[in-house]
N, C-alpha and C positions, 0 to 999 in steps of 0.2 A: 382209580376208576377206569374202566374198561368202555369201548362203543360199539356198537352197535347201528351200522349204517349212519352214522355222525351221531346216533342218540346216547348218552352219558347211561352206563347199566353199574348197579351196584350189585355187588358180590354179597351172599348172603352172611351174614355173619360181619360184616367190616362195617365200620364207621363213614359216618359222610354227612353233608349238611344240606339239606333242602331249601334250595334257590332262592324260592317263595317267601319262604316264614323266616327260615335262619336259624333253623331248629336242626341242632346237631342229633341224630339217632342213629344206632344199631339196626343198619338193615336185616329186617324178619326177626328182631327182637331180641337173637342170641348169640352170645358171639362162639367164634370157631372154637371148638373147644378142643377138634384135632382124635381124643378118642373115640367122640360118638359119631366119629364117621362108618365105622362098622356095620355092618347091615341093615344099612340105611336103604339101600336095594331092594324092597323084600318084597316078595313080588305076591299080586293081589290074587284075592280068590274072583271069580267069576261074577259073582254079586254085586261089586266092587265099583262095575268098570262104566263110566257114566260118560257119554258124548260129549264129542268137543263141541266148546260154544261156537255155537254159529245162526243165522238166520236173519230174515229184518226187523223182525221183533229183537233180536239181542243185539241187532247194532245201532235201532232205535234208541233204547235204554241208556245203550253206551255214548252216545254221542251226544247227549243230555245229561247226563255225569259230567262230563269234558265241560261243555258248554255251560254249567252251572258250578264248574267249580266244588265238586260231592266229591265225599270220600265215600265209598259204599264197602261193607263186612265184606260183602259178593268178592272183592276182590283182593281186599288187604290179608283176610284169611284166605284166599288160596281157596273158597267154596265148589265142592266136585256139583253142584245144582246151579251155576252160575247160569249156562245155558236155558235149563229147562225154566225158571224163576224169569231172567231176563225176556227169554220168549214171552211170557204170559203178560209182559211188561207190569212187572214190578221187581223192586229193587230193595234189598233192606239200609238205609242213610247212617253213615256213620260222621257223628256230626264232633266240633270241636276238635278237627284235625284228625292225622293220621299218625300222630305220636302216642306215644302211650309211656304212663312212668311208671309202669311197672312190667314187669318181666317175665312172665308165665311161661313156665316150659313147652307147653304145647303148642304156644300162639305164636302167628306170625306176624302181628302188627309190629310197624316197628318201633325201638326203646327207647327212650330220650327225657330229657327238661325241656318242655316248651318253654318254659321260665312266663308263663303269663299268656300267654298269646294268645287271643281268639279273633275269629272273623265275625265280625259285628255284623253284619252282611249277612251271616248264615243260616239265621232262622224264616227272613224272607226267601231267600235262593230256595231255601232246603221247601216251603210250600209253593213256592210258583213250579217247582220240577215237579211237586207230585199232581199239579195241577196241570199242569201241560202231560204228565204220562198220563193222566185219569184215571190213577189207580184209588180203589173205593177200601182199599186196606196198605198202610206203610207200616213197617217196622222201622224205629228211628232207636239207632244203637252208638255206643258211643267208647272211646278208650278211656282209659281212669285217666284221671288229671288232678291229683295228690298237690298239685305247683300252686291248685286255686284254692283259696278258703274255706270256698263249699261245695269243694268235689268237680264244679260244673253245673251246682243241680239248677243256678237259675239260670245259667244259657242253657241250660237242656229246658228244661220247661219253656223260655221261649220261643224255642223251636216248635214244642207240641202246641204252642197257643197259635203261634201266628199259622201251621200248616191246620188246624182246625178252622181257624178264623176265614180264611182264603178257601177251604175244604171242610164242609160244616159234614157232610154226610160220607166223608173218610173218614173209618176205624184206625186206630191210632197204638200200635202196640210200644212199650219206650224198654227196651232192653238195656237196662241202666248196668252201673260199676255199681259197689256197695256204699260210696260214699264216707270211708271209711267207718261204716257202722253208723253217721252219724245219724239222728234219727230225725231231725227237724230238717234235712238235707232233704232226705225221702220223702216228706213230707212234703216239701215245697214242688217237687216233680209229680207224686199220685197227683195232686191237687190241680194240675195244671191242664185236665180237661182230655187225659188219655183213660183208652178205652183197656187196656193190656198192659200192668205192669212187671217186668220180669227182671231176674237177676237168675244168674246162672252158680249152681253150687259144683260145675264141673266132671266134680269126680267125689268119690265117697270121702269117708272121714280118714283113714289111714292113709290115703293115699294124695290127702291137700296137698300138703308138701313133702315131696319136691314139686309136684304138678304146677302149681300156683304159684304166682308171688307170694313171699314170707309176709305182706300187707295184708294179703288176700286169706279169707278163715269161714271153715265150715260153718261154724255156729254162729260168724260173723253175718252171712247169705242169709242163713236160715233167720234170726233178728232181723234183717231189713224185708223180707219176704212175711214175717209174721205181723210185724209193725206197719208194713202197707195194707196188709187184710184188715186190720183194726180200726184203721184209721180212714178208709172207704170201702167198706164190707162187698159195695156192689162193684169194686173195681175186680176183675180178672188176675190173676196172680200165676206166673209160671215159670218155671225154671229147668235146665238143662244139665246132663250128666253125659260125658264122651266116656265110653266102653272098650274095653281093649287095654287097658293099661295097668291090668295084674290085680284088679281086683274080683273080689269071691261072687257067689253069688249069692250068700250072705248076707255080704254087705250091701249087694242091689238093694236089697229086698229093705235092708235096715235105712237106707238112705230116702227107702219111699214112705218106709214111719215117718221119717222125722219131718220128709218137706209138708205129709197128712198131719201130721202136728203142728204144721207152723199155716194150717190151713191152706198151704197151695194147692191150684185149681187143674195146672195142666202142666206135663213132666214131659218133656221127651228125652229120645234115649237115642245116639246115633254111637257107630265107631269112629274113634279117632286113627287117624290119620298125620305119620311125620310129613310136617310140612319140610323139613330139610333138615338136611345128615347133622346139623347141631341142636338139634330139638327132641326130645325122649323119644325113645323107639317102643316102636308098638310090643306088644308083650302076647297077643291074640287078635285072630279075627275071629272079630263072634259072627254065627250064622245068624239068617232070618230067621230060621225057627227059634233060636234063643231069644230074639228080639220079641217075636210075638208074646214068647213065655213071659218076659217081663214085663209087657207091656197089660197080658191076662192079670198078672198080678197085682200090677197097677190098678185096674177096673176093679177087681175083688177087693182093694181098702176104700173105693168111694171117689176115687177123681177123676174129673167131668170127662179129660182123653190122657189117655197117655200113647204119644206118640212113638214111634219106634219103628226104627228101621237101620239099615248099614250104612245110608247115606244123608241119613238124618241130622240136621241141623237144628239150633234154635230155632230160630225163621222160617224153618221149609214148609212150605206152604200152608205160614202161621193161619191165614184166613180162610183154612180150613178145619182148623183143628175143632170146630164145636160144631163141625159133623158126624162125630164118633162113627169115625169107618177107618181110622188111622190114617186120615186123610189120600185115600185111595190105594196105599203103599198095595195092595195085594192086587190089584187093576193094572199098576206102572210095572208089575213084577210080570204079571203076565203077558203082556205087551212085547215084552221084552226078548222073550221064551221059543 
């Protein structure tokens, strides 16, 4: 382990143990693998290119992360909207640490056995911060944790109960793990008084794996996304697909049956992006205009937004998504111009 003005830095891809917990993990999730250092450099289109964070709104957010002890997506994935989201002072919470056990090629959280571990502490922290930012919308997201019984599902729902309870008139989006399919898991989270339940199916069918963890499974997403619509029909349901990674447009199109068949509500679509030279490499950059095209396509099978853009995330500016305008993407594009 290497320093950095006396601060201890880990090397992406190497091994190391977090001070705090004692949770041995793979920093950024994958380790060196040595060949997929190759065009790892690849250099962006113009679209692409999104401001470094900075402002007092973004060192507000930050310094209330710190201060409350959060892990936030914002930062564990490496998110190019870190800036512009923090500005507006909001954050998406990723709760139940910053380990994850499972291994997804594109992500950068990083890998490990918590072996049990949670911060009992977390579900008040996690609504006194969004209480103190005053944010009237959190996304509350989380790493799979395969190590607990039930996934996590009832520290996660603790979490949506106590930030509802201290924050009754915050919208509440929970960007869950699949819970290994389990289906009373899901259940015990819709139920816990969130406004948005989502699970992310990534990337198309041909292309699960390698993309995903070998735990992680199309039709796995697709069951816990159909099963939370059934089970509170007026709960919100959305899920996410990153673009760029050699699939058809085909299979877009086939990907947006299937999540209309499992009745999801709102779909976005962004480009992925290698977080570091041992993480799959991008395969294309899709334009804006291909994004809108799919996203028209989207509207033309029936769901309520489908979001889309190059820099588009789950989260990006979830608490906008049920304004059907693509939550301003073609405003932020010209601004830009």
């Amino acid at each position: 382990m290497s320093e950095f003005k006396g601060i201890p830095v880990v090397k992406a891809g190497t091994k190391f143990t977090n001070p705090e917990t004692g949770v041995t993990a793979i920093k950024h999730g994958q380790k060196n693998r040595g060949e997929t250092a190759a065009g790892a450099r690849q250099r962006k289109p113009d679209w692409l290119r999104a401001p470094m964070p900075a402002g007092k709104g973004f060192e507000a957010v930050r310094r209330n992360v710190r201060e409350n002890k959060l892990s936030t997506v914002c930062e564990e994935s490496m998110c190019p909207n870190i800036g512009e989201c923090w500005n507006g002072g909001t954050a998406t919470i990723m709760v139940m640490g910053s380990v994850c056990t499972r291994a997804c090629r594109f992500c950068a959280v990083d890998t490990g056995n918590p072996r049990g571990w949670l911060d009992s502490e977390e579900p008040e922290n996690s609504a006194r911060s969004v209480q103190i930012m005053g944010l009237k919308y959190v996304v509350v997201t989380s790493v799979d944790r395969d190590d607990l019984d039930d996934g996590g599902a009832a520290h996660y729902a603790a979490c949506v109960r106590a930030i509802k309870r201290l924050n009754p008139e915050t919208a509440v989006e929970a960007l869950t793990p699949d819970f290994d399919g389990h289906l009373p898991d899901v259940e015990v989270v819709v139920d816990s008084g969130l406004d948005v339940f989502a699970q992310n199916l990534e990337t198309v069918r041909r292309l699960t794996h390698p993309v995903r963890d070998p735990r992680a499974g199309y039709d796995k997403t697709l069951a816990v996304l159909a099963h939370a619509k059934r089970f509170r029909p007026n709960v919100t349901t959305k899920t996410s697909l990153m673009l760029g990674l050699g699939e058809t447009e085909e299979e877009i199109r086939q990907a947006l049956e299937d999540c209309s068949a499992a009745g999801v509500d709102i779909v976005t679509f962004g480009q992925y992006l290698r977080p570091t030279p041992n993480h799959l490499a991008v395969e294309r950059f899709v334009t804006p205009a291909e994004f809108e095209t799919y996203r028209q396509w989207g509207l033309e099978m029936g769901f309520m937004e489908v979001v889309s853009g190059p820099l588009v995330r789950s989260s990006y500016r979830a608490d906008q998504a049920f304004a059907k305008n693509n939550v301003g993407l073609e405003d932020a594009v010209a601004k830009r111009r």
